[in-house]
C-alpha positions as a Markdown table, in Angstrom:
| # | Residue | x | y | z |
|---|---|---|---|---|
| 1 | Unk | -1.9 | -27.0 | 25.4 |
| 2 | Unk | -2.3 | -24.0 | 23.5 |
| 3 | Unk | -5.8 | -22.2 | 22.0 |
| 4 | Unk | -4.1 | -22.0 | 18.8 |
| 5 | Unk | -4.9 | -26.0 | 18.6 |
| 6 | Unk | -7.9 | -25.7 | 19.3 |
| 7 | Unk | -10.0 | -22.6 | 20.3 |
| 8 | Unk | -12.7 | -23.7 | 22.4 |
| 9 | Unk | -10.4 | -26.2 | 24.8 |
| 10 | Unk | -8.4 | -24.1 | 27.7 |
| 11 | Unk | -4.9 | -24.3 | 28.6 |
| 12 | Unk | -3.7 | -27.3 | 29.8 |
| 13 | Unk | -0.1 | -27.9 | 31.7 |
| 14 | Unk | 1.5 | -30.6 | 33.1 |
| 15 | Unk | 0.5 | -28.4 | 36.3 |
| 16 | Unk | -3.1 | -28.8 | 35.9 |
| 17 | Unk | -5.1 | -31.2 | 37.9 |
| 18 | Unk | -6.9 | -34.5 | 36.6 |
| 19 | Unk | -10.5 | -33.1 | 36.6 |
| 20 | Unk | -9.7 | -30.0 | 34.6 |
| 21 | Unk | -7.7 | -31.8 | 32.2 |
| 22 | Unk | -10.7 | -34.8 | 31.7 |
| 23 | Unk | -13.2 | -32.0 | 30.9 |
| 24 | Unk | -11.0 | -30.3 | 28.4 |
| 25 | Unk | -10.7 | -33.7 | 26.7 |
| 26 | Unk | -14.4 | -34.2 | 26.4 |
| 27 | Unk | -14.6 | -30.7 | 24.7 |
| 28 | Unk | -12.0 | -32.1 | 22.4 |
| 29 | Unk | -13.2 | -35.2 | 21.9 |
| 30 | Unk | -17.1 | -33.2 | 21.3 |
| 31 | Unk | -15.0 | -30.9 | 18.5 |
| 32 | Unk | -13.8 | -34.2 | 16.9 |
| 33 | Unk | -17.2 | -35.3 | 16.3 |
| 34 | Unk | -17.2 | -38.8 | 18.1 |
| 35 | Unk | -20.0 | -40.4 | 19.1 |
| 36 | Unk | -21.9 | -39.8 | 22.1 |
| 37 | Unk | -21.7 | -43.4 | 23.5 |
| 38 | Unk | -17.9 | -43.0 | 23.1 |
| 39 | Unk | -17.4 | -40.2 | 24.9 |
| 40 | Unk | -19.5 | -41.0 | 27.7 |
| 41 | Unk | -17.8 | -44.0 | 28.0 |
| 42 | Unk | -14.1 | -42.5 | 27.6 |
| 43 | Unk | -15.3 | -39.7 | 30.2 |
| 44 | Unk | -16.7 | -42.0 | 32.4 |
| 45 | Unk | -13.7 | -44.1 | 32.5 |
| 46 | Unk | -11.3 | -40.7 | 33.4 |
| 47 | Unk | -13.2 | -39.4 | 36.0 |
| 48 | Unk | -13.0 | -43.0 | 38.1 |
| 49 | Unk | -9.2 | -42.5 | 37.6 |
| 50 | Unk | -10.1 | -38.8 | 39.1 |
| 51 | Unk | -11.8 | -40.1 | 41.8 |
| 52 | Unk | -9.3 | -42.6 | 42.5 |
| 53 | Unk | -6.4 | -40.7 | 42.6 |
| 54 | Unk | -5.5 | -37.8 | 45.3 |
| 55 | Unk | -7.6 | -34.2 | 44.4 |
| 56 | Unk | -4.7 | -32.0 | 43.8 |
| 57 | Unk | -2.6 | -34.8 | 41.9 |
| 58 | Unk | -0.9 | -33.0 | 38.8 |
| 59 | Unk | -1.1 | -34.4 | 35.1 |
| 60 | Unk | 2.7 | -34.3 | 35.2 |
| 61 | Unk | 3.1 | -35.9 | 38.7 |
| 62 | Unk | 0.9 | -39.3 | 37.1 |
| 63 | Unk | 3.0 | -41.9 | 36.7 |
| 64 | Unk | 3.0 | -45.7 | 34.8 |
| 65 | Unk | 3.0 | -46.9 | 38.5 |
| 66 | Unk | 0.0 | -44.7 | 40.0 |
| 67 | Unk | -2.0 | -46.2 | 36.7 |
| 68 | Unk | -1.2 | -49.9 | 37.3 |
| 69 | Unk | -2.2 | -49.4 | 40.5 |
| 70 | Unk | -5.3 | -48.0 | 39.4 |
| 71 | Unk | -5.9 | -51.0 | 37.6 |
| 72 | Unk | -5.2 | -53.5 | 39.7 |
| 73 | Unk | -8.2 | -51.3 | 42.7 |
| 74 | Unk | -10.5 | -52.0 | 39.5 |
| 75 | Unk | -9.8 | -55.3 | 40.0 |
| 76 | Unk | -9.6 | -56.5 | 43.4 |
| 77 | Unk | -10.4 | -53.4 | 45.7 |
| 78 | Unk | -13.4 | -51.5 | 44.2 |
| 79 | Unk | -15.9 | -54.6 | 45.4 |
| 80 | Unk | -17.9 | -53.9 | 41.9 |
| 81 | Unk | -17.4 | -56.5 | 39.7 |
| 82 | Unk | -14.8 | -55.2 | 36.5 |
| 83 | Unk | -15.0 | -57.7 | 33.3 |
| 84 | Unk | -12.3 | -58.5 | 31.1 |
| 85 | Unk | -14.0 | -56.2 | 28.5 |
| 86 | Unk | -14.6 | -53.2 | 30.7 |
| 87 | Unk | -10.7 | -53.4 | 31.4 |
| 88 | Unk | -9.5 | -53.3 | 28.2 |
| 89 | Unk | -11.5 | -50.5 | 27.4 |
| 90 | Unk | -10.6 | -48.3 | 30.3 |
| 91 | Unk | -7.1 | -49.1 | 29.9 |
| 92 | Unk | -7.6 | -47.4 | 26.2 |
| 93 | Unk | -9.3 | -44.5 | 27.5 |
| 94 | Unk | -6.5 | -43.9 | 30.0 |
| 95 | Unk | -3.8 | -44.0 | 27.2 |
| 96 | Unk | -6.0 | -42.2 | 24.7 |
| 97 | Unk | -5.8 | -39.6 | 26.7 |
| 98 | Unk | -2.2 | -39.4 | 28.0 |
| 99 | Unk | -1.5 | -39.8 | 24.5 |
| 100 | Unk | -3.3 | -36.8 | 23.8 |
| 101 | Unk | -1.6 | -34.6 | 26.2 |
| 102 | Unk | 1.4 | -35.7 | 24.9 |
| 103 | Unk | 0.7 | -34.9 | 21.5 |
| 104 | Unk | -0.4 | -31.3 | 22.3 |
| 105 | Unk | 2.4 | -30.8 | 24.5 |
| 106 | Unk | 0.7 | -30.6 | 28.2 |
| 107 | Unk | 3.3 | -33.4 | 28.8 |
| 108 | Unk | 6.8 | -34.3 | 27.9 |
| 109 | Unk | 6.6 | -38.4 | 28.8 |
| 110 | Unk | 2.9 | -40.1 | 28.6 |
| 111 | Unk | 2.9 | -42.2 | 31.2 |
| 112 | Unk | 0.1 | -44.5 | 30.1 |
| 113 | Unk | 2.7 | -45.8 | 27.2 |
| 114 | Unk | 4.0 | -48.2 | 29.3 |
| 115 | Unk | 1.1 | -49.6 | 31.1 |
| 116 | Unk | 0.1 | -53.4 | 29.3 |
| 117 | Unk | -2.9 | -52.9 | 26.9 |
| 118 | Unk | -5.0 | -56.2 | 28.1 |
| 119 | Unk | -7.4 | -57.1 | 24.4 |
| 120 | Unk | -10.4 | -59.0 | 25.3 |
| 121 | Unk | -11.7 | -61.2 | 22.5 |
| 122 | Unk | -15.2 | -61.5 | 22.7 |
| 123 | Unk | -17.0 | -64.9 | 22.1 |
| 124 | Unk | -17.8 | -66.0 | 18.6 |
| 125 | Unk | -21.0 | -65.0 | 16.5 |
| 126 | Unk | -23.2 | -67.2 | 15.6 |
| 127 | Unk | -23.3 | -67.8 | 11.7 |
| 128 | Unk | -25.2 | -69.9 | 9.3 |
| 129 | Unk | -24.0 | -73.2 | 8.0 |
| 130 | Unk | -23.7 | -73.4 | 4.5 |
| 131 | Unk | -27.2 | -75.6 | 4.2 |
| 132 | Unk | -28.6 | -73.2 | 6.2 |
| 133 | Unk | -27.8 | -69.8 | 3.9 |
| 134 | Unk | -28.9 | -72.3 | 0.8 |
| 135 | Unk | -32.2 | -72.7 | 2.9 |
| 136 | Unk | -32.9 | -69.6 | 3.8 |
| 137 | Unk | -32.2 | -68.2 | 0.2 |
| 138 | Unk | -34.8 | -71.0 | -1.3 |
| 139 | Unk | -37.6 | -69.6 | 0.9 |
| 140 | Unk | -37.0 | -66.0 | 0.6 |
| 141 | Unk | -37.2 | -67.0 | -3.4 |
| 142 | Unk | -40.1 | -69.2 | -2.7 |
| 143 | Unk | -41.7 | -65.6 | -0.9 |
| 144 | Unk | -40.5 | -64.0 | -4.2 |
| 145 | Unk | -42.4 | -66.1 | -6.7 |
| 146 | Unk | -45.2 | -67.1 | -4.7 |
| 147 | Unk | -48.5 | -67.5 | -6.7 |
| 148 | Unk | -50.3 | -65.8 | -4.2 |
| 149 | Unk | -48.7 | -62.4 | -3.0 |
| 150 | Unk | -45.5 | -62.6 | -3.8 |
| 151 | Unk | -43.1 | -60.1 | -2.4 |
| 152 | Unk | -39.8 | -59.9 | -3.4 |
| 153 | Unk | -38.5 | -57.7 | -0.1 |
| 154 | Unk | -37.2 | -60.5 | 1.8 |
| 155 | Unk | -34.9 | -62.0 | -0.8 |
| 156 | Unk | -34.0 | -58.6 | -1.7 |
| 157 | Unk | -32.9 | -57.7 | 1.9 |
| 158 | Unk | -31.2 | -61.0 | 2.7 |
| 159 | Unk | -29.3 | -61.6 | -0.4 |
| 160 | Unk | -28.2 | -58.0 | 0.0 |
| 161 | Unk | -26.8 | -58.5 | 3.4 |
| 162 | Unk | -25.2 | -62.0 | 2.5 |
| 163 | Unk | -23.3 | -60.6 | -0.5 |
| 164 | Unk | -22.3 | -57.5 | 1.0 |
| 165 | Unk | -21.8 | -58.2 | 4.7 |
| 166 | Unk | -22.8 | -54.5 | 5.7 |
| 167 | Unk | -24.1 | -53.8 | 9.1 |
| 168 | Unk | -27.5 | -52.5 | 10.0 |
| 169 | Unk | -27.0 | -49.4 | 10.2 |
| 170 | Unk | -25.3 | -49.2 | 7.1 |
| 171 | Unk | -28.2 | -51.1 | 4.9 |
| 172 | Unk | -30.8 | -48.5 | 6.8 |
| 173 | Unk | -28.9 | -45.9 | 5.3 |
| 174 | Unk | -28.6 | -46.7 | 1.4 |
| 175 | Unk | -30.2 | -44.2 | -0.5 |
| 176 | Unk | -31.4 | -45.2 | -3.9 |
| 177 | Unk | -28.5 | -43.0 | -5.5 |
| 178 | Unk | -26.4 | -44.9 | -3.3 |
| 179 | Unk | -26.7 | -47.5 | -5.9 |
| 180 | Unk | -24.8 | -47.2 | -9.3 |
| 181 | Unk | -26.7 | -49.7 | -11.6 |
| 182 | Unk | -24.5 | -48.2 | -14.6 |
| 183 | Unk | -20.7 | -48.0 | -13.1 |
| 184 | Unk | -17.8 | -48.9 | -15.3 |
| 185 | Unk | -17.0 | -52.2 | -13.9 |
| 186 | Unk | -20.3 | -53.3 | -13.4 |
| 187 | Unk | -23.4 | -52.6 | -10.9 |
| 188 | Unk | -21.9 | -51.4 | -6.8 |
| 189 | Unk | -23.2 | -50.1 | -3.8 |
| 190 | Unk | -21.5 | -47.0 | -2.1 |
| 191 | Unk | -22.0 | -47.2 | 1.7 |
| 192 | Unk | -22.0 | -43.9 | 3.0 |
| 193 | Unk | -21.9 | -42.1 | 6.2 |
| 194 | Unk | -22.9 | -38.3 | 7.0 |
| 195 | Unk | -20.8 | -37.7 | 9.8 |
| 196 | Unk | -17.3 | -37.0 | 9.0 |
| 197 | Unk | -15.8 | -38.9 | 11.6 |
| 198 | Unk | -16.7 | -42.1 | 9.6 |
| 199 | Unk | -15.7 | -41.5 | 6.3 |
| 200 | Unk | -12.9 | -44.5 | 6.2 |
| 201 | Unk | -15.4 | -46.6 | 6.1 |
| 202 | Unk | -17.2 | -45.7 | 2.6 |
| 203 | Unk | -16.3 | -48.1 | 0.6 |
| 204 | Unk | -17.9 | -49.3 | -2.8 |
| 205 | Unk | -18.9 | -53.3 | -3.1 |
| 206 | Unk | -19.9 | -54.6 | -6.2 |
| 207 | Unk | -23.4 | -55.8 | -6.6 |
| 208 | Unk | -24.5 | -59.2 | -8.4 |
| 209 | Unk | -26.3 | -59.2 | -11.8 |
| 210 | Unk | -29.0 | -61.6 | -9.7 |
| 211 | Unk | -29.4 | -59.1 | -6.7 |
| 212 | Unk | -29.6 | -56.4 | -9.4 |
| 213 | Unk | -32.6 | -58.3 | -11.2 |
| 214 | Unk | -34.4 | -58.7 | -7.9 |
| 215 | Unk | -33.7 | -55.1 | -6.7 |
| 216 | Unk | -35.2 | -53.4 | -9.8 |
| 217 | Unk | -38.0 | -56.0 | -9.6 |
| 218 | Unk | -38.3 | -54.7 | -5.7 |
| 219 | Unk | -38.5 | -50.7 | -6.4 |
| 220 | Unk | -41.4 | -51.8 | -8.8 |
| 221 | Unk | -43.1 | -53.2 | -6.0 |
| 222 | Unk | -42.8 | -50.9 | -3.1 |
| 223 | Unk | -41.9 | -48.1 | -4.8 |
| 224 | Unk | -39.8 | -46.5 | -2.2 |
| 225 | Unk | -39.6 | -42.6 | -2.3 |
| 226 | Unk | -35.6 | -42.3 | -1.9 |
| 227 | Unk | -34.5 | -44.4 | 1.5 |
| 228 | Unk | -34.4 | -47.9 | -0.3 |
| 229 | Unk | -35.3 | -49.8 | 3.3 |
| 230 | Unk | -38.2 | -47.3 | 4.1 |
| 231 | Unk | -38.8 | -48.9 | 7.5 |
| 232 | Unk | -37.7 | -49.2 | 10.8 |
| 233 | Unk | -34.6 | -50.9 | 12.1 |
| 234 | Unk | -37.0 | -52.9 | 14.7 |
| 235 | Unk | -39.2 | -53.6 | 11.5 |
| 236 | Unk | -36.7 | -55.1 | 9.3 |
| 237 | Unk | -35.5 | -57.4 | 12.1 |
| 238 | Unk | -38.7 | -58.9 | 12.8 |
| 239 | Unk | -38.6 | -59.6 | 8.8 |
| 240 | Unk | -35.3 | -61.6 | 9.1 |
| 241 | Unk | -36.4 | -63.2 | 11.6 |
| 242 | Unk | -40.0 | -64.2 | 10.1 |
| 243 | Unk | -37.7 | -65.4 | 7.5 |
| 244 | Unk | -35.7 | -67.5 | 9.3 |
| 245 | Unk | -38.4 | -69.6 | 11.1 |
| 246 | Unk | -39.8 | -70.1 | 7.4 |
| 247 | Unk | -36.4 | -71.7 | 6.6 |
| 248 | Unk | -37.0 | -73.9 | 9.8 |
| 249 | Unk | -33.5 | -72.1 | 11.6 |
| 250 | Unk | -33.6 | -73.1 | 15.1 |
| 251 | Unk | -30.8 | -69.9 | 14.9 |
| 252 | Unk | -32.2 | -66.4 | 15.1 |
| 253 | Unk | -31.6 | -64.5 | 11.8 |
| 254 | Unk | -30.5 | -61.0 | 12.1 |
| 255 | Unk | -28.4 | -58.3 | 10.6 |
| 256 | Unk | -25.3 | -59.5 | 12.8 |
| 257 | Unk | -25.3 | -62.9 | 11.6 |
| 258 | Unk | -25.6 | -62.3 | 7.7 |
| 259 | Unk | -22.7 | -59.7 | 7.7 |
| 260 | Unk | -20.7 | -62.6 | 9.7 |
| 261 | Unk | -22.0 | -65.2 | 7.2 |
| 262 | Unk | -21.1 | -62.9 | 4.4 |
| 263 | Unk | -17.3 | -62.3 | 5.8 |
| 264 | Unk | -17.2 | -65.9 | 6.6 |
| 265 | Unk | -18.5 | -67.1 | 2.6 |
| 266 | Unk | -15.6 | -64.3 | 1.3 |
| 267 | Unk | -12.6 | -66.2 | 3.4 |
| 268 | Unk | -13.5 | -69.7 | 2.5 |
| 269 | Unk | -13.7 | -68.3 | -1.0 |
| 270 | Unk | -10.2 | -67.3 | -0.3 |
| 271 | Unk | -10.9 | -63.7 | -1.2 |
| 272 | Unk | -7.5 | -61.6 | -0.7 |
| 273 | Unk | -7.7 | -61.0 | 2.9 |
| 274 | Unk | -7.1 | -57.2 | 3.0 |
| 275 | Unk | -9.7 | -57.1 | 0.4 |
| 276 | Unk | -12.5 | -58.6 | 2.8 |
| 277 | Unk | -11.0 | -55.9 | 5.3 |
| 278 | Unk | -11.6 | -53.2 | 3.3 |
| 279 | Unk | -15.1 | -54.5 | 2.1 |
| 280 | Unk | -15.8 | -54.8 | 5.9 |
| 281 | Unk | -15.1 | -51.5 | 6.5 |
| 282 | Unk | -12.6 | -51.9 | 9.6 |
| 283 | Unk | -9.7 | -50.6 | 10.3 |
| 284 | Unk | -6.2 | -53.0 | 9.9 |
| 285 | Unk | -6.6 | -52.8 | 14.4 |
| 286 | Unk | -10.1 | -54.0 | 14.3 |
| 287 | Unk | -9.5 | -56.9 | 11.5 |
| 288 | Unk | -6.8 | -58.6 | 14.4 |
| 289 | Unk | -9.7 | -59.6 | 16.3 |
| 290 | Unk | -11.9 | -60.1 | 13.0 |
| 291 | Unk | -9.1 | -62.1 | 11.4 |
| 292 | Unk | -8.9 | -64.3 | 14.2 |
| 293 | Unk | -13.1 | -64.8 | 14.6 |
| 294 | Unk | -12.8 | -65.9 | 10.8 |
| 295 | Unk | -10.3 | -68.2 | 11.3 |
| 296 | Unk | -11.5 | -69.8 | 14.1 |
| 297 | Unk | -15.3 | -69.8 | 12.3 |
| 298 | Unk | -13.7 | -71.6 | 9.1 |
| 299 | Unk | -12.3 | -74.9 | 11.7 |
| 300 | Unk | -8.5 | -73.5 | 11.2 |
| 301 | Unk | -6.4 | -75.1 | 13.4 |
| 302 | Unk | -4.1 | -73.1 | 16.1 |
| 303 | Unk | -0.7 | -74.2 | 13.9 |
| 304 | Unk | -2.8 | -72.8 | 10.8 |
| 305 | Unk | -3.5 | -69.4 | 12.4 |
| 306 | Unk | 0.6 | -69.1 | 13.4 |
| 307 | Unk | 1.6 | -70.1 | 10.1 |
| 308 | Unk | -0.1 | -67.4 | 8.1 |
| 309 | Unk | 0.6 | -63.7 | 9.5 |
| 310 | Unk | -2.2 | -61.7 | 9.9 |
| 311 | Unk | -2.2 | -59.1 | 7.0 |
| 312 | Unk | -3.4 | -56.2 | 9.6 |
């Protein structure tokens, strides 16, 4: 691997040792801009393979069989307990590197391409029925219009996430120019992200005359100097969730389950299903799994989910 692809990772040949190589990846992976939590997680996952194979073991003397067999110790020899999900994702960090190497030259055959990709698909999130949105709509407009202190923030959140099925993180983020009250085609909100790394998933969702009506009647309200949720992320979920036992859920509301509820409302509406992709703000790998949840989540049957191809 040369410095002329990237200047601050060393040399790298199909002679060089596992260790050495797994260091240089976490430089790379560092000049990419990913996320801390993923690289600890990728690195992590490398140097157990290190550890596991013999010191002075070559990149180029790795083979598809030395992997599975690495696999299979995770399994059954390590004595630490190794869950489906854990698996699947060290199995991507094995061929996410190799596949690296291979793309930068370090190695003429990746030896990971062969080993089985195991995908775990976690258990389904909890939604809200369709009485139950309707319910917990009515009291955040009964909070709205109350004679005595009305306040117009929990309608404004929650009919915000339900329409738009964006994530925490996302709604903490929205900056009031974030919102386009005067676009072309009507009102949208632009979800935006800073770090580079994460700019497929800006996208632009088109906002609701009602939500507009309420919003505008919000910023009269509170006021809110430029961050249009001005509070914590801890904050705001004790607010959902304040306004869920007013609706009488025996569910717990949160961010997670409007953007699911949201996604779920936009299939049974039989929205164009790349559209609620794109609106979700995953990639066509993550919408398999997200396909499938939403399926499942509407009561379609196993023939059902054969007889329409996923559009991912």
């Amino acid at each position: 691997m040369s410095a002329n692809n990237s200047p601050t990772i060393p040399l790298i040949t199909s002679n060089t040792p596992l260790r050495p190589a797994v260091q240089a990846w976490e430089m790379y992976l560092k000049d990419q801009g990913k996320s801390h939590y993923t690289i600890k997680a990728f690195i992590g996952d490398l140097m157990l393979l290190s550890s596991y194979l013999p010191p002075d073991k070559s990149l180029g003397s790795v083979t598809t069989t030395d992997l599975n067999h690495f696999l299979d110790w995770l399994i059954h020899g390590r004595g630490i307990s190794c869950s489906p999900k854990s698996l699947a994702r060290r199995i991507t960090s094995i061929k996410s590197f190799f596949r690296w190497l291979s793309k930068y030259g370090a190695l003429i055959a990746d030896p990971a391409e062969k080993v089985v990709q195991k995908s775990v698909i976690s258990p389904l999130p909890e939604v809200l029925t369709p009485e139950e949105e309707q319910k917990v709509i009515e009291t955040a407009i009964q909070q709205r219009t109350a004679a005595k202190n009305p306040d117009v923030r929990p309608y404004t959140l929650v009919s915000l996430l339900l329409s738009t099925a964006i994530k925490k993180g996302e709604c903490l983020s929205i900056k009031q120019n974030h919102i386009d009250l005067e676009a072309s085609g009507g009102p949208v909100l632009f979800v935006r992200y800073t770090n580079p790394s994460y700019r497929y998933k800006e996208r632009k969702i088109v906002l609701s005359s009602d939500w507009v009506e309420a919003y505008q009647e919000y910023l009269a309200q509170y006021q809110p100097a430029d961050q249009v949720f001005p509070w914590s992320s801890r904050r705001l979920e004790y607010l959902l969730e304040d306004l869920g036992k007013a609706a009488g859920l025996s569910k717990h509301l949160s961010f997670d389950m409007c953007r699911w509820t949201g996604a779920l409302d936009d299939w049974r509406s039989n929205m164009d299903r790349d559209a609620i992709r794109q609106k979700l703000g995953i990639s066509k790998v993550q919408w398999r799994e997200i396909n499938l949840k939403l399926r499942r989540l509407a009561g379609e049957t196993i023939e059902e989910q054969k007889e329409e191809p996923t559009q991912a």
